[in-house]
N, C-alpha and C positions, 0 to 999 in steps of 0.2 A: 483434557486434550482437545473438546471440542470446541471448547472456547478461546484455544489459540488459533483453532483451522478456521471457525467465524472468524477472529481481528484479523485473518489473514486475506479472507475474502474482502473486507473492505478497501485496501487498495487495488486489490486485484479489479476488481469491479469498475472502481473509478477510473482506471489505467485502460480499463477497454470500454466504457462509454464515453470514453474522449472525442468519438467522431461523433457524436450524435447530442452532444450537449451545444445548445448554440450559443449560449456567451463563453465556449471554449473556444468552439471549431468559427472565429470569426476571424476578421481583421485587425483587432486589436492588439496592444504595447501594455503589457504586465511587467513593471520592475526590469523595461527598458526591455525585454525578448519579448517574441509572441508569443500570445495568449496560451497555446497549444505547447508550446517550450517550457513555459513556466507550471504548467498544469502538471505537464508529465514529469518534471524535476520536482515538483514538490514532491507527488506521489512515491516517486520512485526514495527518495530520501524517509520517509513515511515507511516504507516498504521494510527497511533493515530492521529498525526495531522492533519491527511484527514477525520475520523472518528470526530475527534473535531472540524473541519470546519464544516461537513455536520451536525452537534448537533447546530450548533451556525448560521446557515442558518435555520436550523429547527425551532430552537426557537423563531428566530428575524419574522420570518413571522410568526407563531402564536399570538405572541405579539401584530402583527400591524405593525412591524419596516419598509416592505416591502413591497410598493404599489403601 
């Protein structure tokens, strides 16, 4: 289980040093949106299947699956 709550930290992290990364937080055009749009939609996209590992670690050891 602590290794879904680390992969879970990893976008978490990315997602709030967005203001403080500077080839994020600039004036730049990523795949046609700013730089700062495209950052946080990847992240966030990124987010669910870490979100849906830590549900399916969650689950399996409620179950019994992990002992």
């Amino acid at each position: 289980m602590r290794v879904a709550i680390l992969l879970l930290m990893v976008p978490i992290a990315a997602l709030l040093a967005t203001v403080w990364l500077p080839f994020v937080n600039a004036p730049h055009i990523w795949l046609g949106m700013p730089s700062m749009m495209t950052w946080n939609v990847a992240w966030v996209i990124l987010l669910t299947p870490a979100l849906g590992y830590v549900e399916y670690q969650r689950t399996r050891r409620r179950d019994g699956g992990d002992r």
